[in-house]
C-alpha positions in Angstrom: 139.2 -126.6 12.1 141.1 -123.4 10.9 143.2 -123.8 14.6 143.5 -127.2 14.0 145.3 -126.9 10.6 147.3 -123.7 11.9 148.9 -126.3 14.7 149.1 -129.8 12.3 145.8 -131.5 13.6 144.5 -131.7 10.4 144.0 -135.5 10.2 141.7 -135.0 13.2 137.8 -133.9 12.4 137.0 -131.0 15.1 134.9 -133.7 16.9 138.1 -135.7 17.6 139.9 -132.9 18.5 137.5 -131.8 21.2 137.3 -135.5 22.6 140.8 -134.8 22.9 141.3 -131.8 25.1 138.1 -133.0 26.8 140.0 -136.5 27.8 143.1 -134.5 28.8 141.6 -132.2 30.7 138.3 -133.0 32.4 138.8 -134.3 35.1 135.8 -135.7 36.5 134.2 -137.1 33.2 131.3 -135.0 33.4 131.6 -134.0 30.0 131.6 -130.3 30.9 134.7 -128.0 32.1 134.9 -126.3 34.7 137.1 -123.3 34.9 139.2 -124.4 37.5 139.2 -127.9 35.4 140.2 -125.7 32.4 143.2 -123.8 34.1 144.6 -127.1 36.1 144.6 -129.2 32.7 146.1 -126.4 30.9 148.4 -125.5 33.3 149.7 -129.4 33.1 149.5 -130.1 29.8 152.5 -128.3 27.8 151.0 -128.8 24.4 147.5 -127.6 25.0 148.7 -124.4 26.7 151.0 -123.6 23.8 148.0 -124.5 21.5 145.5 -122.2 23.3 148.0 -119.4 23.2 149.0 -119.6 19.9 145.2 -119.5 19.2 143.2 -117.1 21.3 143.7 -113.8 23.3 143.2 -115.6 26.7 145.6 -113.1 28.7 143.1 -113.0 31.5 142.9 -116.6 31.8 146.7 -116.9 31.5 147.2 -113.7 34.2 144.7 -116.1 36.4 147.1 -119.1 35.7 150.4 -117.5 36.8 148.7 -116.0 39.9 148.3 -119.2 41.3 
């Protein structure tokens, strides 16, 4: 909730927000992410990958990213 409100989801309940990256980025519908599910939908989705680095120390998974 506290990332939500730092990046103006607030009228979104944590649930909703997680359906949210979850629909943009898992691919197969499985209702799990993978990591290479994680890095592709980040990688392609502008927004989320300035959310998640605004939000958490994910270097590796950004060093990973830009390594191809």
């Amino acid at each position: 909730q506290a990332i939500q409100a730092i990046n103006g989801y607030t009228n979104m309940s944590a649930e909703e927000f997680t359906n949210m990256v979850f629909q943009k980025i898992d691919v197969n519908n499985d209702g799990e992410l993978s990591l290479e599910e994680f890095i592709n939908g980040v990688e392609k989705d502008e927004d989320l990958m300035e959310l998640i680095t605004k939000s958490f120390d994910l270097s590796n998974v950004l060093k990973a990213i830009q390594s191809g």
